[in-house]
C-alpha positions as CSV (number, residue, x, y, z in Angstrom):
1,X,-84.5,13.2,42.2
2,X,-85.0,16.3,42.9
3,X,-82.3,19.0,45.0
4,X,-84.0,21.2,47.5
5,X,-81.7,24.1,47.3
6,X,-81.2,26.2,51.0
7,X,-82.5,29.4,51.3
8,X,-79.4,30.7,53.4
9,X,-75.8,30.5,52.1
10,X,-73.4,27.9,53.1
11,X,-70.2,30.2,52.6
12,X,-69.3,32.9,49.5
13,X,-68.0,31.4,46.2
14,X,-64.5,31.7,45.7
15,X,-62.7,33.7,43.0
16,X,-59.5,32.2,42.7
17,X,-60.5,30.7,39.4
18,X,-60.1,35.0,38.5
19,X,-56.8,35.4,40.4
20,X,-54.5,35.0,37.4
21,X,-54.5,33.5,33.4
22,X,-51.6,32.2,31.4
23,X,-50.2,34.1,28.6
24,X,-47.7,33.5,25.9
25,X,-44.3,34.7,26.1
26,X,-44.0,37.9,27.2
27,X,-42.9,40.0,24.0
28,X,-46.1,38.9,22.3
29,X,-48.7,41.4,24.4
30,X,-46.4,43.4,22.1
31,X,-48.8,43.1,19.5
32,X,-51.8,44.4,18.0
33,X,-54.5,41.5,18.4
34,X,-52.9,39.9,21.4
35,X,-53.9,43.5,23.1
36,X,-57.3,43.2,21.3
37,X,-58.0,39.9,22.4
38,X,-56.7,40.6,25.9
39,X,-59.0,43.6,26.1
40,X,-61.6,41.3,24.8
41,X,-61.3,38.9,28.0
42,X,-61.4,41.3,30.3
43,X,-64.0,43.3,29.5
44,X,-66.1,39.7,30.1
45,X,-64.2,38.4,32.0
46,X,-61.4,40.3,34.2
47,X,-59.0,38.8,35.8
48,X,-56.4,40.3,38.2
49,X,-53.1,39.0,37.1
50,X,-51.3,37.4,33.8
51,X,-48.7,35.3,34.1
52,X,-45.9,34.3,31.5
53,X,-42.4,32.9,30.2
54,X,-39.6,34.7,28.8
55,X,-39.5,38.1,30.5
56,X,-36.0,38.0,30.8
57,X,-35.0,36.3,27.6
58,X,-33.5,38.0,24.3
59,X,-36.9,38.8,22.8
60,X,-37.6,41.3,25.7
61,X,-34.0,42.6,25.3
62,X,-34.2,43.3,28.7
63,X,-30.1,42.4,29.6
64,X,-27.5,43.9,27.1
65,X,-24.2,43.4,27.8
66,X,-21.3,44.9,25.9
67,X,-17.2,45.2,26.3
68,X,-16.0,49.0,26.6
69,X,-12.4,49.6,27.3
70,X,-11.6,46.4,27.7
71,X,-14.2,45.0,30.6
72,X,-17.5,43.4,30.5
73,X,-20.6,45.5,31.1
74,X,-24.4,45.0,31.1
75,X,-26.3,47.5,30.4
76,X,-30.4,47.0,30.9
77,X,-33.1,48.3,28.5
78,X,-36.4,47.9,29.9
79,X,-38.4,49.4,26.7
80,X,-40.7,46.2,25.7
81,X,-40.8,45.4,29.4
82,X,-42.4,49.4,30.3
83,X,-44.3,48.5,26.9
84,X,-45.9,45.5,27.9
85,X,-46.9,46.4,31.7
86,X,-48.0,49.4,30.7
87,X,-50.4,47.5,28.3
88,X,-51.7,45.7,31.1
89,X,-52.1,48.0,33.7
90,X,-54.6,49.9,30.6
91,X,-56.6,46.5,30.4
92,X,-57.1,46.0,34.3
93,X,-54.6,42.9,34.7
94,X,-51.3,43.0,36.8
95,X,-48.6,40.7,36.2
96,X,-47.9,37.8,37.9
97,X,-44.0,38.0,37.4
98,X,-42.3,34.7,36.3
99,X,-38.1,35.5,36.3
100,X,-37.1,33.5,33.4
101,X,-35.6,32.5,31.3
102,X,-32.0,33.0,31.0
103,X,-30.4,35.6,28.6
104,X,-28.2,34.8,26.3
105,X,-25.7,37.1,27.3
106,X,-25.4,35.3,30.5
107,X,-26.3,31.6,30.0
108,X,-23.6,28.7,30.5
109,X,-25.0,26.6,28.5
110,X,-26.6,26.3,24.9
111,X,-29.8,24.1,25.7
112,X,-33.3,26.4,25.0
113,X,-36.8,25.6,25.0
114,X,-39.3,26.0,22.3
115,X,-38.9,27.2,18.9
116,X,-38.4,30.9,20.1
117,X,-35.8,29.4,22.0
118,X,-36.2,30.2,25.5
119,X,-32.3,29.7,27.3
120,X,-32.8,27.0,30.5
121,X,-29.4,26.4,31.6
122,X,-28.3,28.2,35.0
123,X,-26.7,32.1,34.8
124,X,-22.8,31.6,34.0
125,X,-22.1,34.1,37.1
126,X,-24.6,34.6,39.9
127,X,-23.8,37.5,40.8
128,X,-24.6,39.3,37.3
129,X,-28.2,37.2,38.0
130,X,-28.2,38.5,41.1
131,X,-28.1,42.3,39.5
132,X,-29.8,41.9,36.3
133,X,-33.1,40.5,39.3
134,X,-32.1,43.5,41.2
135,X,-32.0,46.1,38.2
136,X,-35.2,44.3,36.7
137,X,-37.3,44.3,40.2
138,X,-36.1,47.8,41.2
139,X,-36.9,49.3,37.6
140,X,-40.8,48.1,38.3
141,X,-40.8,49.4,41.7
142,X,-39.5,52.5,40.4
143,X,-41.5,52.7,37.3
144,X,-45.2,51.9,39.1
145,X,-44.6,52.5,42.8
146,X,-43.9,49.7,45.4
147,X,-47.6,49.4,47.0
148,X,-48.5,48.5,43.7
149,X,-45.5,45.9,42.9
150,X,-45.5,44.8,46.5
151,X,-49.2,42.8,44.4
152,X,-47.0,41.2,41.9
153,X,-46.2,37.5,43.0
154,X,-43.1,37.2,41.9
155,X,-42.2,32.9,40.8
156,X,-38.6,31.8,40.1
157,X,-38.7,30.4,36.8
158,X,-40.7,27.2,35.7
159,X,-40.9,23.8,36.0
160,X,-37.2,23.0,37.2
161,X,-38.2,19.1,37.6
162,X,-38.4,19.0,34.0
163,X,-35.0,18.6,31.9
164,X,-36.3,20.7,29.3
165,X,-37.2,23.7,31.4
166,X,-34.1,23.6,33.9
167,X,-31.0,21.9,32.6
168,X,-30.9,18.3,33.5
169,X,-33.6,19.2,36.3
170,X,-30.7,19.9,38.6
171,X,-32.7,20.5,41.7
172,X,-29.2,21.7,43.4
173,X,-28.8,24.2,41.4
174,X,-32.6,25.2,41.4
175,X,-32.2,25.9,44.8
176,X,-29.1,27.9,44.4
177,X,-31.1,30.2,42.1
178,X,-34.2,30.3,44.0
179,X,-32.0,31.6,47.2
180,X,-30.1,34.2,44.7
181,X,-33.2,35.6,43.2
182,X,-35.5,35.7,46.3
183,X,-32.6,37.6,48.2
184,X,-32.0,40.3,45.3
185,X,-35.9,40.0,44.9
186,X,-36.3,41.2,48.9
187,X,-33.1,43.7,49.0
188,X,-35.3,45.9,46.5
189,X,-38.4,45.8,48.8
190,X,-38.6,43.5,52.0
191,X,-43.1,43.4,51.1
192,X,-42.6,42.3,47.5
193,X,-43.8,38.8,47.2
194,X,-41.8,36.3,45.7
195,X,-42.2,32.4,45.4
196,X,-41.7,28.7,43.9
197,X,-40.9,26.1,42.7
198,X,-43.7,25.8,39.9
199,X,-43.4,22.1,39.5
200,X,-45.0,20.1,36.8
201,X,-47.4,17.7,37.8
202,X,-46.3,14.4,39.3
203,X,-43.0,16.3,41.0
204,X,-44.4,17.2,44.3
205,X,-43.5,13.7,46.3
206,X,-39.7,14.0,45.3
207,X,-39.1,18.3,44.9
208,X,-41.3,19.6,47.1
209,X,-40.5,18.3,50.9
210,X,-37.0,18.8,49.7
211,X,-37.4,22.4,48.6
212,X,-39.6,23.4,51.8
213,X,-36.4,21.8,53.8
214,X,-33.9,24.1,52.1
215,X,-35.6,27.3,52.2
216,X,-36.4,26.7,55.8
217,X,-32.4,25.3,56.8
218,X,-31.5,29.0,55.1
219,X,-33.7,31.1,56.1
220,X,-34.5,31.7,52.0
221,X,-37.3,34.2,51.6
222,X,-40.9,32.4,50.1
223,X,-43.8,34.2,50.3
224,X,-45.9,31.7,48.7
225,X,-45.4,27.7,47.1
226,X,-46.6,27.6,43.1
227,X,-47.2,24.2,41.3
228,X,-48.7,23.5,37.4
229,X,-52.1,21.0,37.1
230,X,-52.6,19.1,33.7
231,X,-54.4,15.6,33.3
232,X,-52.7,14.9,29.7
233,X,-51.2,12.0,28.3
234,X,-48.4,11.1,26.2
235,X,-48.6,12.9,22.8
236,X,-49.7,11.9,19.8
237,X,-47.9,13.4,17.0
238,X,-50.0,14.4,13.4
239,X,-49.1,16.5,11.2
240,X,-49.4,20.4,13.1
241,X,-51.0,19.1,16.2
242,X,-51.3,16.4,18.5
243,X,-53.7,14.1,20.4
244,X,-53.7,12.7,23.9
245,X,-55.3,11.1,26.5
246,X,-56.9,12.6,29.3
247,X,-57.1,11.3,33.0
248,X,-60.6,12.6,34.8
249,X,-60.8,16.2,35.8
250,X,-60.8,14.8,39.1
251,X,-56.9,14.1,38.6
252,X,-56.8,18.0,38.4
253,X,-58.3,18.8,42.2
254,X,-56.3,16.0,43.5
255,X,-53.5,18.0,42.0
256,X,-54.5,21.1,43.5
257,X,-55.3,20.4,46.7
258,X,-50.9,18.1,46.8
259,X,-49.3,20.9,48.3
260,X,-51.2,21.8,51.3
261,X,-51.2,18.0,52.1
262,X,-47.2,18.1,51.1
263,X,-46.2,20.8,53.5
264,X,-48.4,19.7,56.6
265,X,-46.4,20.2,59.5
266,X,-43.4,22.3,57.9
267,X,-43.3,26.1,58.1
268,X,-44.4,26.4,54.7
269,X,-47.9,24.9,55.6
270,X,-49.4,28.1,55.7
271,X,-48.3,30.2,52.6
272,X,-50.6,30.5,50.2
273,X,-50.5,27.7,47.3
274,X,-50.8,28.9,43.5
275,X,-51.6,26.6,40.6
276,X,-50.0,29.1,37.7
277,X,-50.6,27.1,34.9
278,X,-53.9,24.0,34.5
279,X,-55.7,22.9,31.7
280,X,-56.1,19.3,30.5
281,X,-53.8,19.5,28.0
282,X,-50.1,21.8,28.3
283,X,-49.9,21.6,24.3
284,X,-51.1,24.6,22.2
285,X,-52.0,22.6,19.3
286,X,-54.1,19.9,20.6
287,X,-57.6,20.7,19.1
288,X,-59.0,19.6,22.7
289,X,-59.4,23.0,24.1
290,X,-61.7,24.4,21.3
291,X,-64.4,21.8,22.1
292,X,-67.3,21.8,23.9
293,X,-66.2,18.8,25.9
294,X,-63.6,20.5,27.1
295,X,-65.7,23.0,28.9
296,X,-67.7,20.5,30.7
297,X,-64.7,18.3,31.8
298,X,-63.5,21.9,33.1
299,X,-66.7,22.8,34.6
300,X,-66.2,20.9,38.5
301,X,-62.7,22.1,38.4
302,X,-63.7,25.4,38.1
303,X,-66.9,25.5,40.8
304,X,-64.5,23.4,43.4
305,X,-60.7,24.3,42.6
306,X,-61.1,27.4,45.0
307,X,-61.8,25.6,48.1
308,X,-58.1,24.0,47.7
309,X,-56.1,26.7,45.8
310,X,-55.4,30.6,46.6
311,X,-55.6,30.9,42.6
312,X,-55.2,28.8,39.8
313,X,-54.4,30.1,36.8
314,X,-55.9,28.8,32.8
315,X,-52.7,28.0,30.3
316,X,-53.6,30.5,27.9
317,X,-56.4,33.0,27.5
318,X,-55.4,33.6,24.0
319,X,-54.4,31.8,20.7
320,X,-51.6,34.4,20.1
321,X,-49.8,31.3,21.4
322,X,-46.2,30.4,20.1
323,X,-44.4,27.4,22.0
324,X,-44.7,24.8,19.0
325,X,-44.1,27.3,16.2
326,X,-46.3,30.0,14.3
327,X,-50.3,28.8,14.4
328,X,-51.6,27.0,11.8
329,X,-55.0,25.9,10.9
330,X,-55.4,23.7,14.1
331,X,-55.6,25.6,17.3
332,X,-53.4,27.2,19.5
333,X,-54.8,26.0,23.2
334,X,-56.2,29.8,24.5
335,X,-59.8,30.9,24.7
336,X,-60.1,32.4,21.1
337,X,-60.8,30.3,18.4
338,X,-59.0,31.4,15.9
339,X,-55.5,33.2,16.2
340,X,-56.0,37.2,16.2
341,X,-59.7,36.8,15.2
342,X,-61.9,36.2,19.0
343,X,-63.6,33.9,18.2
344,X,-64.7,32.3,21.4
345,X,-64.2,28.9,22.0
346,X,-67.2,26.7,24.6
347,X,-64.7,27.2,27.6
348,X,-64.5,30.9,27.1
349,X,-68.2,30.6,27.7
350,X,-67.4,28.7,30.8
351,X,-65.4,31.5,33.1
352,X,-67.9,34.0,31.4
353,X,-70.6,32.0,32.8
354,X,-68.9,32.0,36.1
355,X,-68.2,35.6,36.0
356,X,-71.9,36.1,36.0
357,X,-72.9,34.0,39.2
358,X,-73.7,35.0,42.7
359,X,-71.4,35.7,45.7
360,X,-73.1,33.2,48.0
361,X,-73.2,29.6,47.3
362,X,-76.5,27.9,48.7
363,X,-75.6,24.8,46.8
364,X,-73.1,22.2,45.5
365,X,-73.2,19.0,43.4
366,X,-71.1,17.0,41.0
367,X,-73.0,18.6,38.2
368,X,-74.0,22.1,39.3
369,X,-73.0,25.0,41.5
370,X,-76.0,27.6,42.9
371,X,-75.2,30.8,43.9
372,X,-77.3,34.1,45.0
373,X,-76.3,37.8,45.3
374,X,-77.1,40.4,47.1
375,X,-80.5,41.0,44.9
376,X,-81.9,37.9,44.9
377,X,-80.9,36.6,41.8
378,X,-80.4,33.4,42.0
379,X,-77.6,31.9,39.5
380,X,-77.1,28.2,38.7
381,X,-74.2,27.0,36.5
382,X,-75.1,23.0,35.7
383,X,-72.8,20.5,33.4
384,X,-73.6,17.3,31.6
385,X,-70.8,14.3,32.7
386,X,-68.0,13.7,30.5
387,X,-66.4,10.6,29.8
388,X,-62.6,11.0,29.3
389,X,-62.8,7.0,27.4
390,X,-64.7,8.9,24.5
391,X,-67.6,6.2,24.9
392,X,-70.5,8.6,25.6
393,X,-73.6,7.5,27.1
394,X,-76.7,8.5,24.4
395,X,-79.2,9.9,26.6
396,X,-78.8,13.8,28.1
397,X,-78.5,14.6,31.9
398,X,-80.8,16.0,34.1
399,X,-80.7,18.0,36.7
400,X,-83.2,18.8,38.8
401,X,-83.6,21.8,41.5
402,X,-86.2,23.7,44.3
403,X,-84.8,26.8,44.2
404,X,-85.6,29.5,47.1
405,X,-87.0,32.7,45.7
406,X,-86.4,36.1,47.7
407,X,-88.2,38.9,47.8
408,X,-91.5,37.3,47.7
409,X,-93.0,37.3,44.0
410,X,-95.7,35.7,42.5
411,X,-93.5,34.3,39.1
412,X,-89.6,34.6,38.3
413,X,-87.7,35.2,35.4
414,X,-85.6,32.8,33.9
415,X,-82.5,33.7,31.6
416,X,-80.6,30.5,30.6
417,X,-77.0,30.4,28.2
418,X,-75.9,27.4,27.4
419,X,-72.7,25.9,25.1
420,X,-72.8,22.1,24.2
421,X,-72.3,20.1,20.8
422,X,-74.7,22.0,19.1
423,X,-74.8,25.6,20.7
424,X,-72.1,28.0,21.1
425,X,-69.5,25.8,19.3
426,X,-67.8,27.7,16.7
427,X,-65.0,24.8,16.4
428,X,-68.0,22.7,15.0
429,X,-68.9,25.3,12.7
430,X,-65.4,25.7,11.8
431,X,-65.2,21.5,11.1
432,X,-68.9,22.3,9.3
433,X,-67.4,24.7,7.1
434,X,-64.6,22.3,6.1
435,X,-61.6,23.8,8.3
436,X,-60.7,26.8,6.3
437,X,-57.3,28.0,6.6
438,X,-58.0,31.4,6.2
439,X,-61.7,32.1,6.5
440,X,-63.5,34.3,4.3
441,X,-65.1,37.8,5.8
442,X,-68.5,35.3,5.4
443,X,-67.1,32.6,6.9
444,X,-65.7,34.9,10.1
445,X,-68.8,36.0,10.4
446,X,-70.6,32.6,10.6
447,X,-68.1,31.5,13.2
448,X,-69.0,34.4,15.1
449,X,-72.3,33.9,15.0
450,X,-71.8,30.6,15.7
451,X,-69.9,31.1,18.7
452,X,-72.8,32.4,20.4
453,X,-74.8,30.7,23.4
454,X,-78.0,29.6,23.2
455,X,-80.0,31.5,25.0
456,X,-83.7,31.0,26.2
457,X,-86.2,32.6,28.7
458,X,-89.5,31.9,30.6
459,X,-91.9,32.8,33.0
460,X,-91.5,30.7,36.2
461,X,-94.2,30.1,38.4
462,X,-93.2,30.5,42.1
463,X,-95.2,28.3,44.6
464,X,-94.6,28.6,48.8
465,X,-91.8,30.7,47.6
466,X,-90.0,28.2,45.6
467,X,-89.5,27.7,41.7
468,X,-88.6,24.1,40.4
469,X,-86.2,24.4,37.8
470,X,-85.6,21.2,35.9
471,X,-82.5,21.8,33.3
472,X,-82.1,19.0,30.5
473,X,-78.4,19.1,29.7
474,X,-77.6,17.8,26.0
475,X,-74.1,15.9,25.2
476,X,-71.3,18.3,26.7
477,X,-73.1,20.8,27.7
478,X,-73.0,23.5,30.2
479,X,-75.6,26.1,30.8
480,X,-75.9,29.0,33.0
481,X,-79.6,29.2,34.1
482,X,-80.2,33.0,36.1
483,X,-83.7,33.1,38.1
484,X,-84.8,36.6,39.3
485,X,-88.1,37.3,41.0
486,X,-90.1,39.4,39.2
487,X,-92.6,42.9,40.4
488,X,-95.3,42.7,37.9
489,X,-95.7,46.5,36.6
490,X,-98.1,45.5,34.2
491,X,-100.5,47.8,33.8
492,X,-104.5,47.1,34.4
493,X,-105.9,47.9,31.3
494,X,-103.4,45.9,29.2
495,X,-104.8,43.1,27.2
496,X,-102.8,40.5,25.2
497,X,-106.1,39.8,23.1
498,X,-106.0,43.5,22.0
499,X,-103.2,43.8,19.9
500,X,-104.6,42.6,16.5
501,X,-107.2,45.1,17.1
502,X,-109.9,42.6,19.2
503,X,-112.7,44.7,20.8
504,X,-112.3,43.9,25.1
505,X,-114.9,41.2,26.3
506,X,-117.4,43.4,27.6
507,X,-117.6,45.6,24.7
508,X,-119.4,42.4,22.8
């Protein structure tokens, strides 16, 4: 069946898909080709904020204390911390500021999280939290100015339902800190945003209400409500990675769209709702997110997840990615293929794709998305199903479109990218090549080339001011087709048949 497309928009496409990326921990846009690979997405890509763990942990070194004369002290060094902004404010990004985890210096417990160990037991003294938020917050405002801080969501740690991020997922003491930080957080600057929980998926029924209850009974500051999206199973274990099962990307906009439907009728209902980390999988080394199904099973999030969500935010743009350990040959979960090389992965392909549509959406389906911008262009990203069982169907998908052309022309061009199985897959070329661990200067290459969309182009013709566009998707794929009307300049004595040298028809 064929989709008649409308000529005039139904509303403008949303962005929040651009609003903010996860990152690793924060010391690690201390290096060399995080930076280059950083640069890499945002000159493609661009998005407006990063977020990440561990700015206030030991590897930032931001909270020093010391004894002198016989009393405690604290002393604060914000060196990597000036280092890293500074980094990306250069690269057009703006962090989205995640206060966590706990120093050292002034944790109660012993418990971390992942093999940097990241402290996630509760501050032995609020008060010294209290300052080291206040000392931290201030030095940014300071440092940058406070109209440009006052653009910084600010989120109280991460994932307190979860024992492993918050000791024994004490939500008590969760909302103890939450009130501490978001009143140091506001006695710096009354406009600077600040926010939470960030619950892991499945904690919204049981954390949510009650947190929305207790900031509201205290009059706590929140500015807006975060949450995390992932549609993963239990893990697998093999040796340096893991596999799991995945629930249908549908899971993740029912996920998105919890909170609004959580806080309906509490004064929270209208903050806005980010989703700071979602992908299918939260593990870095699950070889998932180098695979071309994994763009397509992403592909409807992506088109829809801004009609539900103010942002919602990938987990991680990069491979320079160190939860689970240093990388190994399997894959680290951002968009680059290979740690510190950029090689882009099928899903990179995906927000590039989506970077390049239209402002105005004239069209939506459960396998495409049409937009049009202000020139005419008229830009169509299309997807082939996935099935999360692994029991694919054999034959392709079709889609199958009228599309309105504007300004009148007589043909259009088309321009069409596409990743799948077989195109724009450097992981296959990687399997192909028999998984190097350290690929040769050749082999880089290859994978580069190999990462590469498939492009194509015709002439279309265009008939009561229409062109039918009929876009055969192969397994996984997902193609970006671009139609632009075309003003013939051709001039009138050019012949086609002349350039071998062919004497013109009436000269015979």
């Amino acid at each position: 069946m064929r989709i008649t497309v409308a000529e005039h928009p139904a509303g403008r496409l949303s962005d929040a898909w651009r609003f903010a990326v996860g990152t690793g921990r924060f010391d690690l846009a201390l290096r060399r080709d995080y930076q280059d690979s950083l640069a890499l997405v945002q000159r493609e890509i661009g998005f407006r904020h990063i977020r990440g763990h561990g700015l206030l942990s030991d590897g930032t070194g931001v909270h020093r204390p010391y004894e002198h004369r016989g009393g405690r002290h604290v002393r604060y060094a914000f060196t990597y911390l000036d280092q890293v902004v500074d980094a990306y404010l250069d690269l057009g990004v703006r962090p989205f500021v995640e206060l966590g985890f706990m120093p050292s210096g002034l944790a109660s417990g012993e418990q971390t999280v992942f093999w940097w160990r990241g402290n996630v037991t509760p501050p032995r003294s609020y008060t010294e939290w209290a300052d080291l938020v206040r000392a931290t917050v201030g030095h940014l405002v300071d440092r940058y100015g406070v109209d440009e801080v006052r653009g910084w969501p600010i989120e109280v740690w991460n994932e307190p339902d979860l024992p492993d991020f918050w000791r024994d997922a004490d939500a008590d003491a969760y909302h103890r800190l939450y009130e501490v930080t978001a009143h140091a957080v506001k006695e710096v600057d009354a406009g600077l945003q600040v926010g939470g929980p960030a619950l892991s998926p499945g904690a919204d029924e049981k954390w949510l209400p009650r947190f929305a209850e207790f900031v509201t009974a205290r009059s706590v500051p929140i500015d807006f409500v975060s949450r995390h999206a992932y549609t993963s199973g239990p893990a697998r274990h093999v040796p340096f990675g893991v596999h799991q099962t995945l629930a249908p990307a549908e899971k993740l906009l029912e996920q998105f769209a919890s909170p609004r439907r959580q806080l309906a009728g509490t004064p929270l209902a209208d903050l806005p709702v980010h989703v700071t980390e979602f992908n299918s999988s939260y593990r870095p080394d699950n070889p998932i997110h180098d695979t071309a199904f994994h763009a397509a099973y992403l592909a409807p999030v992506l088109a829809a997840g801004g009609d539900l969500v103010d942002s919602f935010a990938y987990w991680t743009f990069c491979d320079v990615f160190e939860e689970v350990g240093i990388p190994t040959t399997l894959m680290h979960g951002g968009f680059g293929l290979l740690t510190h090389r950029q090689v882009r992965k099928p899903t990179y392909h995906l927000y590039a794709f989506l970077n390049r549509m239209g402002a105005h959406v004239l069209a939506r389906g459960p396998d495409h998305l049409v937009t049009r911008d202000d020139t005419g262009r008229v830009t169509v990203l299309a997807w082939a199903p996935v099935d999360v069982t692994g029991r694919e169907p054999v034959d392709g998908h079709t889609v199958r479109l009228s599309l309105p052309v504007s300004p009148p022309a007589r043909t259009a061009f088309l321009l069409r990218s596409s990743v799948s199985e077989e195109a724009g897959n450097a992981w296959r070329a990687w399997c192909e090549l028999g998984r190097p661990a350290s690929p040769t200067a050749r082999q880089l290459d290859a994978l580069h080339r190999a990462a590469e969309p498939a492009r194509r182009h015709a002439s279309l013709p265009v008939t009561a001011g229409r062109v039918e566009l009929d876009l055969h998707l192969s397994r996984h794929e997902v193609t970006l087709a671009e139609v632009s009307p075309v003003t013939d300049e051709t001039p009138p004595w050019w012949d086609e048949r002349r350039l071998l040298g062919a004497e013109p028809e009436e000269r015979r």
